[in-house]
DRENDO-1510 file (C-alpha; in Angstrom, 1 decimal, always signed):
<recs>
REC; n; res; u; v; w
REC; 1; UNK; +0.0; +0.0; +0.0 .
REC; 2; UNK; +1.9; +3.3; -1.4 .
REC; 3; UNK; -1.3; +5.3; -1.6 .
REC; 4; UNK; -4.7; +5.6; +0.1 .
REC; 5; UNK; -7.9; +7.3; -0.4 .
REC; 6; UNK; -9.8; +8.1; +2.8 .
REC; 7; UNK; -13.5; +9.4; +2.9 .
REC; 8; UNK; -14.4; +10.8; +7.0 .
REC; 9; UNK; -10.8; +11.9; +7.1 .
REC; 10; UNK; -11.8; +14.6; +9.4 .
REC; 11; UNK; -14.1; +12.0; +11.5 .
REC; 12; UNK; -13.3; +10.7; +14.6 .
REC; 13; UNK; -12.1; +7.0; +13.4 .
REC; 14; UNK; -10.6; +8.5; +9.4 .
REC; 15; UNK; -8.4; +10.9; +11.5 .
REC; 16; UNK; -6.8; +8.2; +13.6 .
REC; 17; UNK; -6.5; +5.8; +10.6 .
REC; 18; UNK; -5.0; +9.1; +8.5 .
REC; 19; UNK; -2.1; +9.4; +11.3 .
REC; 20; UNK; -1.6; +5.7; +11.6 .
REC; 21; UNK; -1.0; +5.8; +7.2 .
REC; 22; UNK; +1.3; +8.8; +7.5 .
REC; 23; UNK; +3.4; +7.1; +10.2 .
REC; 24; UNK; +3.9; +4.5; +7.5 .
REC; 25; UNK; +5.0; +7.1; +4.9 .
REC; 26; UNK; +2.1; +6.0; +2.9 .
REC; 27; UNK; +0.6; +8.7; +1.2 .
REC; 28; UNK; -3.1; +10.0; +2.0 .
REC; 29; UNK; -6.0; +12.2; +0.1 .
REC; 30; UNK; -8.4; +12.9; +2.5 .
REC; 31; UNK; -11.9; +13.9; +1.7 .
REC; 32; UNK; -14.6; +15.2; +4.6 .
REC; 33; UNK; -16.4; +18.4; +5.0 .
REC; 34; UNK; -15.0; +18.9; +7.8 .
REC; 35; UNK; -16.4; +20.4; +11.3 .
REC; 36; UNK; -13.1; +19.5; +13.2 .
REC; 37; UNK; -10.4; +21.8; +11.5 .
REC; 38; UNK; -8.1; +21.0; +14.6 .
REC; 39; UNK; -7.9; +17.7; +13.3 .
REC; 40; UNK; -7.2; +18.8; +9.4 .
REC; 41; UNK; -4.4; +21.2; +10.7 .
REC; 42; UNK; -2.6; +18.6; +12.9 .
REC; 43; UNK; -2.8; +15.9; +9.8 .
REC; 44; UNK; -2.6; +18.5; +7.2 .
REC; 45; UNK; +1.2; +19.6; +8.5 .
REC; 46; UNK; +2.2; +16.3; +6.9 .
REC; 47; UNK; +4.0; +16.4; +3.8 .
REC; 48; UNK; +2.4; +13.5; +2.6 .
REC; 49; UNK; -1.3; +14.3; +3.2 .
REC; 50; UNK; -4.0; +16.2; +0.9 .
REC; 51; UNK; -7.1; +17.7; +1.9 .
REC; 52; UNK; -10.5; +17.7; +0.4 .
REC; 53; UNK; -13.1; +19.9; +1.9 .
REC; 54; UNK; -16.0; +18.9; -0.3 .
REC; 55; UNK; -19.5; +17.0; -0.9 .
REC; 56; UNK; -18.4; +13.7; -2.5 .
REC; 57; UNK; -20.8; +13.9; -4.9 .
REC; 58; UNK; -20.4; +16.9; -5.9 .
REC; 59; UNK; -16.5; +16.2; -6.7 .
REC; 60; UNK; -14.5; +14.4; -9.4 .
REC; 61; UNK; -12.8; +11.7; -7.3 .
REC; 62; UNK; -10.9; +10.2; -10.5 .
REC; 63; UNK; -7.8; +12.4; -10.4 .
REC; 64; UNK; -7.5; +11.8; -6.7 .
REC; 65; UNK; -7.5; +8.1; -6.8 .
REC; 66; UNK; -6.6; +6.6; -10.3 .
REC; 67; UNK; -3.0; +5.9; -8.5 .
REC; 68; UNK; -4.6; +4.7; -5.2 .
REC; 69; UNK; -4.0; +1.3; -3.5 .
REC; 70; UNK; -6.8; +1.2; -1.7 .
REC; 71; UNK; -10.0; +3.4; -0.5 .
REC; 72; UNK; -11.2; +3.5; +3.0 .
REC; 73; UNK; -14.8; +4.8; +3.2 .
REC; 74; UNK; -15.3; +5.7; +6.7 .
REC; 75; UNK; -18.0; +8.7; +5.9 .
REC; 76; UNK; -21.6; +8.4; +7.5 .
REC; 77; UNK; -24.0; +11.1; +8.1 .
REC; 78; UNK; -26.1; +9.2; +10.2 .
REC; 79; UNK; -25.3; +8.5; +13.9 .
REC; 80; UNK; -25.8; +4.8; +15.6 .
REC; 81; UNK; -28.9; +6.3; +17.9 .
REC; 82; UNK; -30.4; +8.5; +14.8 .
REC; 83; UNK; -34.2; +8.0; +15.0 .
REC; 84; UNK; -36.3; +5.8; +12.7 .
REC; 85; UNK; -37.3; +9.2; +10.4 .
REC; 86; UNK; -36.9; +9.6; +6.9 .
REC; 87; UNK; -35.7; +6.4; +6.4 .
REC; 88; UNK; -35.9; +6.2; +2.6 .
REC; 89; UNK; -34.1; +9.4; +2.1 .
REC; 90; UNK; -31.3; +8.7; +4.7 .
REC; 91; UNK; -31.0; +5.4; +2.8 .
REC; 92; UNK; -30.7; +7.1; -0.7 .
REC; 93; UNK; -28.3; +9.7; +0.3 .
REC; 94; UNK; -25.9; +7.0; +1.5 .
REC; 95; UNK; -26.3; +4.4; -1.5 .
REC; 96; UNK; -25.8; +7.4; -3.6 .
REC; 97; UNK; -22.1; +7.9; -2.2 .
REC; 98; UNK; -21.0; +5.3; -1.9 .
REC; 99; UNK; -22.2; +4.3; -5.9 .
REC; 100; UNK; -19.7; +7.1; -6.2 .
REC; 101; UNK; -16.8; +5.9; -4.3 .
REC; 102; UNK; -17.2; +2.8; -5.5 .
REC; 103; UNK; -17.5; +4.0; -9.3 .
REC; 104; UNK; -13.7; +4.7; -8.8 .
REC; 105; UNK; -12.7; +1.7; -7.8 .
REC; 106; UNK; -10.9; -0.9; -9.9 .
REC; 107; UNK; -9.4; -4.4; -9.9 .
REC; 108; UNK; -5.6; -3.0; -8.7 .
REC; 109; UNK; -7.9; -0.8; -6.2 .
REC; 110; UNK; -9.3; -2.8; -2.9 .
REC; 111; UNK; -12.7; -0.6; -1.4 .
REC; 112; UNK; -12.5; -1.2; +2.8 .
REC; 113; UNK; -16.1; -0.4; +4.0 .
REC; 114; UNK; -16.2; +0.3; +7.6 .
REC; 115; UNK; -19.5; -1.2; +9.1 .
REC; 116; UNK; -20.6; -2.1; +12.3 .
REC; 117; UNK; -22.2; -4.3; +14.8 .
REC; 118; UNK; -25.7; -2.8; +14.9 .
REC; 119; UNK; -26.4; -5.2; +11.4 .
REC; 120; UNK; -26.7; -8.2; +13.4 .
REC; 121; UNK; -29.2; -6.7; +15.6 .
REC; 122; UNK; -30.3; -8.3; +19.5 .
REC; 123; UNK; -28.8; -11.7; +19.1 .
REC; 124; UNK; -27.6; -13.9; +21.9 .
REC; 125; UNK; -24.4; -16.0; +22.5 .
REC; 126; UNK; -22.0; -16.2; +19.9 .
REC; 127; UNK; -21.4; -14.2; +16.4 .
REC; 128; UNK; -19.4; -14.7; +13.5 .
REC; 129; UNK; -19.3; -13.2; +10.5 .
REC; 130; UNK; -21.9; -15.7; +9.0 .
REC; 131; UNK; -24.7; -15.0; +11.8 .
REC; 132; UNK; -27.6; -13.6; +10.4 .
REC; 133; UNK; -28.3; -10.0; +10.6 .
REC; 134; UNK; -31.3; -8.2; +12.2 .
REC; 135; UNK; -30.2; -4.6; +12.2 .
REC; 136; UNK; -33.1; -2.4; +15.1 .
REC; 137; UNK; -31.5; +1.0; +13.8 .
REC; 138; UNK; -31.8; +3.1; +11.1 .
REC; 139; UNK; -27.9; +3.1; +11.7 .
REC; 140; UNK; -28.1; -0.6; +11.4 .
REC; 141; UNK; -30.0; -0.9; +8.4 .
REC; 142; UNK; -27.8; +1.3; +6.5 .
REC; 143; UNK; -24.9; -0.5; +7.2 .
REC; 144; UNK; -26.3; -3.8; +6.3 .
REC; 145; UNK; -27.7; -2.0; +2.9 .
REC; 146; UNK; -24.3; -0.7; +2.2 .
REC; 147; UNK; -22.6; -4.0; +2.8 .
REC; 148; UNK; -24.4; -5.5; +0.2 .
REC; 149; UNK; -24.0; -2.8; -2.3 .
REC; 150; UNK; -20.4; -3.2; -1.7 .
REC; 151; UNK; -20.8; -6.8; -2.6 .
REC; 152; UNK; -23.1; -6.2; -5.4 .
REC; 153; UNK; -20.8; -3.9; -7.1 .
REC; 154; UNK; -17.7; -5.4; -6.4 .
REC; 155; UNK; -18.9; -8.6; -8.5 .
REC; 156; UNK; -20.3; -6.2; -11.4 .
REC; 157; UNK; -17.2; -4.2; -11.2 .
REC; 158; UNK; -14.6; -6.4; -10.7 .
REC; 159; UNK; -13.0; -4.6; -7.6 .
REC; 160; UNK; -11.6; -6.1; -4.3 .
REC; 161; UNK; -12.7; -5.6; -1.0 .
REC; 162; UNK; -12.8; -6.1; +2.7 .
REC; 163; UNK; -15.9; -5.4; +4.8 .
REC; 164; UNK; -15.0; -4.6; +8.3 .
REC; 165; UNK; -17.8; -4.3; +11.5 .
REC; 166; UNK; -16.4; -2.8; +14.3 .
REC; 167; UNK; -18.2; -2.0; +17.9 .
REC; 168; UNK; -18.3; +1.1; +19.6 .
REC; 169; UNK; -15.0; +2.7; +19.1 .
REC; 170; UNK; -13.9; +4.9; +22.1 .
REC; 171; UNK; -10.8; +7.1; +23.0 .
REC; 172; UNK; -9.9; +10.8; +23.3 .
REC; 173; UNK; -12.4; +12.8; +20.8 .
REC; 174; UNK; -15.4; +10.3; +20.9 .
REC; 175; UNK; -18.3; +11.5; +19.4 .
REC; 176; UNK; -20.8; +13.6; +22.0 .
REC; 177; UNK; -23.2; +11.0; +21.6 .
REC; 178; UNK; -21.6; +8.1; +22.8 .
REC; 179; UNK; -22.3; +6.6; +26.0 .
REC; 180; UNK; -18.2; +7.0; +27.6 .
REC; 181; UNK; -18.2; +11.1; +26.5 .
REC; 182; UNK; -21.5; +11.9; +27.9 .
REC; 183; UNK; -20.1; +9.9; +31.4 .
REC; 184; UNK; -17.1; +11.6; +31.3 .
REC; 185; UNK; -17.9; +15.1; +30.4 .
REC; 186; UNK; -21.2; +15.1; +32.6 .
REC; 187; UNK; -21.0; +18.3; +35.5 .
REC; 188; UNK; -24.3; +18.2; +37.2 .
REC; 189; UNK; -25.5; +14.7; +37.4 .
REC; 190; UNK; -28.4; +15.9; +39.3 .
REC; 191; UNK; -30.0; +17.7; +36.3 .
REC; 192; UNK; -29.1; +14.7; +33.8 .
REC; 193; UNK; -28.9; +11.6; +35.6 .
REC; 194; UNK; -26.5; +9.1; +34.9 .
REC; 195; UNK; -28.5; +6.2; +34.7 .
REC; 196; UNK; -30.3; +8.0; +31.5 .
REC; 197; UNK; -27.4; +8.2; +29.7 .
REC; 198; UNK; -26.9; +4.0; +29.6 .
REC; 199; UNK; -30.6; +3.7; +28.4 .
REC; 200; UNK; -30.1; +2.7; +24.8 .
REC; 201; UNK; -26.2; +1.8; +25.6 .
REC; 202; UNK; -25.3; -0.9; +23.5 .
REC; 203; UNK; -22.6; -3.2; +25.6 .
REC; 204; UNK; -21.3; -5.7; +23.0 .
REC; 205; UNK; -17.5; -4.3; +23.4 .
REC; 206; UNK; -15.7; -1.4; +22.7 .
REC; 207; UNK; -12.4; -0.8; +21.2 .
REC; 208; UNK; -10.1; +2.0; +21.4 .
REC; 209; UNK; -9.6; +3.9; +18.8 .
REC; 210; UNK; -6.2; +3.3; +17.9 .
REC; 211; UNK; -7.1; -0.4; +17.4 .
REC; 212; UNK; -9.2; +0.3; +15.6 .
REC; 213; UNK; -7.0; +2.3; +13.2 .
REC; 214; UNK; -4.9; -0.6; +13.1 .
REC; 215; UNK; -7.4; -3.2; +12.2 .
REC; 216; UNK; -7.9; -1.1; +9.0 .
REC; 217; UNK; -4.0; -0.3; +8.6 .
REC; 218; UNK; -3.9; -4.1; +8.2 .
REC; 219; UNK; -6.8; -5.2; +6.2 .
REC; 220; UNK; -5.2; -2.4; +3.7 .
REC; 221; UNK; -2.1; -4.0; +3.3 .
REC; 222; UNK; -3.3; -7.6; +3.2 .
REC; 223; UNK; -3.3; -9.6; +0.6 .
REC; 224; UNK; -7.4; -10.4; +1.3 .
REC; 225; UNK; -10.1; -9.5; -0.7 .
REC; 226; UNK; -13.9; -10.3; -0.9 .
REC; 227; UNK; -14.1; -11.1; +2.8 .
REC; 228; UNK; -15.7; -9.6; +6.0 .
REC; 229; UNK; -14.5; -9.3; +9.5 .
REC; 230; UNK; -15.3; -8.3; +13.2 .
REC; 231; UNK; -13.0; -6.6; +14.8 .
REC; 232; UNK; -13.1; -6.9; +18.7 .
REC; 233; UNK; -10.9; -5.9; +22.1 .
REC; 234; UNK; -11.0; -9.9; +22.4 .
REC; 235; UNK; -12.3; -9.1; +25.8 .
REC; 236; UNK; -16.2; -10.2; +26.5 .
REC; 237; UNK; -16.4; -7.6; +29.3 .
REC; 238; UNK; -14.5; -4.6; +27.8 .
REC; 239; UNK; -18.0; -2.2; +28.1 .
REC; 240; UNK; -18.3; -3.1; +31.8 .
REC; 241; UNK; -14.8; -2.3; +32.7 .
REC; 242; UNK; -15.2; +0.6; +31.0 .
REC; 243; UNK; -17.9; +1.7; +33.4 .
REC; 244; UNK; -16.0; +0.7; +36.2 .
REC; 245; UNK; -13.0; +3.1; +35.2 .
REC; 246; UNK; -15.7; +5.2; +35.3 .
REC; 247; UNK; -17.0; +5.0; +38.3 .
REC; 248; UNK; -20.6; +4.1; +36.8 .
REC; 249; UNK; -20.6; +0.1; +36.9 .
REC; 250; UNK; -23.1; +0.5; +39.7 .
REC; 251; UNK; -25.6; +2.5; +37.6 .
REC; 252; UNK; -28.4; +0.4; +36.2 .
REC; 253; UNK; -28.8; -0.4; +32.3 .
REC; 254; UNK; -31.0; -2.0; +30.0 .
REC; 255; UNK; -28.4; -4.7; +28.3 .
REC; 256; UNK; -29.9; -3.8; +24.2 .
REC; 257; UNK; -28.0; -7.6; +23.2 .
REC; 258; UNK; -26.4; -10.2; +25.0 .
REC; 259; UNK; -23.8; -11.9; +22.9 .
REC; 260; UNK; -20.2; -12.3; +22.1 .
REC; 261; UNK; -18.7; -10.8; +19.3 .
REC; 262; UNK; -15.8; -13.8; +17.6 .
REC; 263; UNK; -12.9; -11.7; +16.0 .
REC; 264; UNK; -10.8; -14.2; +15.1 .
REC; 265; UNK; -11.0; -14.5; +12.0 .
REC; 266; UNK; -9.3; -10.9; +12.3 .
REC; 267; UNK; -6.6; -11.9; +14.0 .
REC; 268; UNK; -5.9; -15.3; +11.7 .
REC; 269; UNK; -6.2; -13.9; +8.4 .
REC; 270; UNK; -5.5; -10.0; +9.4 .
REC; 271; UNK; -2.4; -10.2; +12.0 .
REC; 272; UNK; -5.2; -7.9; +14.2 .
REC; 273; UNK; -5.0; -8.1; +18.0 .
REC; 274; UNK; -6.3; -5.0; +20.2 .
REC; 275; UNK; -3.8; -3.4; +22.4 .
REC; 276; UNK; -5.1; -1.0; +24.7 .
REC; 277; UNK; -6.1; -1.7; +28.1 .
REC; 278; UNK; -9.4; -0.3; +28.8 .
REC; 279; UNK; -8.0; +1.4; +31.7 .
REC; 280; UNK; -5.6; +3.0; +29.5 .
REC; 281; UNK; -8.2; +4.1; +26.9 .
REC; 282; UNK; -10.4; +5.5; +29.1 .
REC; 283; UNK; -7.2; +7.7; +31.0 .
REC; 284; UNK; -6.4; +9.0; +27.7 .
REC; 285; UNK; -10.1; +9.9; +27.3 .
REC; 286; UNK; -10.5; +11.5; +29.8 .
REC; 287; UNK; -7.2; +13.8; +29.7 .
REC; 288; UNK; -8.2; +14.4; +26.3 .
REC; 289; UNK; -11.3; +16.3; +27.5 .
REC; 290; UNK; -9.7; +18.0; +30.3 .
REC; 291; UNK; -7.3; +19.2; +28.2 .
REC; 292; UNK; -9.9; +20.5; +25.6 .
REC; 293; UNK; -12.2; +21.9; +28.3 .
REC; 294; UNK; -8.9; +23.3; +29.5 .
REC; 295; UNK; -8.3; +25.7; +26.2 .
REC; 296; UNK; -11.9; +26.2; +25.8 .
REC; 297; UNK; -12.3; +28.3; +28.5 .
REC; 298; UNK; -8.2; +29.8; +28.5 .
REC; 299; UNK; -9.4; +31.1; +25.2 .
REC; 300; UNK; -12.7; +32.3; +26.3 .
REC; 301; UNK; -11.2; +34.6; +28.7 .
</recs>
C-alpha cells in the first residue's frame, strides 16, 4: 500500500487511521467536510497528506485516486442512535455515495467499508461473521444495505474488498453522543442523571480507537479480498470495565444484546490483536477532555 484514499478523514475514526497511514509514509487524500479543522491542521502539516473539503458527490474523485491502492470509506452522516425518520431518504443519500466511491474503484484498487455491529441486531451467544443479521437501527439498516452494495458492485465491477464491522469505538475525541463522552464530560449529574445516559447503551464491546485504526491499517495492506471481519478488544467484558473506570458500573442499564462478538477471523487472516487496556483508553479519554475543556475556557477569557 503506497497510496490511500480516505473518505471521513476529518471523522473521529478516518483521522486516527490518516495518522496511523502517514506514520507509514504511505501517502493519504483525504476527503470530509470537515467540522473539526483541529484535526485537518494537525494531519494536514504532513507532507504526505491532501485535503478535500468537499460533498463527494459533488467532486470528481478520478484524479484523486486513479494511482490509489486502496479506498477507505469511513464517511456516515447518520449517527448509531439516529431515530427511525426519513428512512428512505437517509438510505438514498448514502447508497448514492458510496455508488460514487465505488465507481472509482478498480481491480488494482481494494474498497475497505467500515461497518458495524448494529447489522446483526439483538442476538444472543455467539457471532461470526456468517450469523444472520437483524439490524433495530436506522444506523443498522444502512450499514447492512451498504454492505451489500459493496458486494453487489464489487462482483459487477470487478473490484476487491474487505468489509469490516467494528463496535463502539472509544478514546480521546469520541463523538458527543456516545455513551463513555456523555459519562465523562457530565457536571451536574443531578440535572441529567446518569442512569439516562446507559438507556439505549449498547454493551457488545468497545475498542479503542487506535485499534481500531490498526485493524484497518492491516486489512489495507493484506493480501485479502472479498471477505468480512469483526474486529473486537478480544475481551467479553471490555464495556463493563469501562464503566467501572468510570466510576458508573453500579448505575443500572438496559443490556440492548447479550452476545459475544468472535474476531478471530481478524486476527488469523489479518495479524489484528487490540492493544489498549481499557483502563488505559479511558485515562487517555478523559485527559483528552480536560485538556480541551482546559483551552476552551483559557481562550474564552
Amino acid at each position: 500500500m503506497k497510496k490511500a484514499f480516505v473518505t471521513g478523514a476529518a471523522g473521529f475514526i478516518g483521522f486516527h487511521l490518516c495518522s496511523r497511514l502517514l506514520d507509514e509514509e504511505i501517502e493519504v487524500v483525504g476527503i470530509d467536510m470537515s467540522d473539526s479543522p483541529d484535526r485537518i491542521d494537525f494531519i494536514g502539516r504532513h507532507a504526505g497528506f491532501q485535503y478535500l473539503p468537499y460533498e463527494i458527490n459533488d467532486t470528481d474523485l478520478k484524479p484523486y485516486t486513479q494511482d490509489c491502492d486502496v479506498i477507505f470509506h469511513l464517511a456516515c452522516s447518520v449517527k448509531p442512535t439516529e431515530p427511525w425518520e426519513n428512512i428512505e431518504d437517509a438510505v438514498q443519500r448514502h447508497v448514492g455515495v458510496l455508488k460514487k466511491i465505488a465507481s472509482v474503484a478498480t481491480v488494482q484498487t481494494k474498497l475497505i467499508y467500515v461497518s458495524s455491529y448494529d447489522v446483526y441486531g439483538k442476538r444472543q451467544g455467539e457471532i461470526s461473521e456468517h450469523s444472520p443479521k437483524n439490524p433495530e437501527s436506522l444506523f443498522g439498516l444502512i450499514k447492512l444495505t451498504e454492505e451489500n452494495m459493496v458486494k453487489q458492485l464489487a462482483e459487477q465491477n470487478g473490484f476487491p474488498f474487505i468489509i469490516m464491522r467494528l463496535p463502539t469505538v472509544y478514546g480521546p475525541g469520541q463523538p458527543d453522543h456516545n455513551t463513555y463522552h456523555q459519562l465523562i464530560s457530565i457536571e451536574e449529574p443531578e440535572d441529567h442523571p446518569r442512569d439516562s445516559i446507559l438507556k439505549d447503551s449498547v454493551t457488545e464491546d468497545v475498542l479503542f480507537v487506535e485499534d481500531a485504526a490498526e485493524a484497518l491499517f492491516l486489512a489495507g495492506k493484506s493480501s485479502a479480498k472479498n471477505e468480512i471481519y469483526n474486529v473486537s478488544s478480544g475481551n467479553p467484558n471490555q464495556w463493563l470495565e469501562g464503566l467501572t473506570e468510570l466510576k458508573a458500573e453500579k448505575l443500572t442499564f438496559t443490556e440492548k444484546r447479550k452476545m459475544k462478538i468472535k474476531g478471530e477471523k481478524a486476527e488469523l487472516e489479518l495479524g489484528f490483536r487490540a492493544k489498549t487496556k481499557i483502563k488505559e483508553g479511558i485515562q487517555k479519554q478523559i485527559l483528552h477532555f480536560k485538556n480541551k475543556k482546559t483551552d476552551s475556557n483559557s481562550n474564552g477569557i
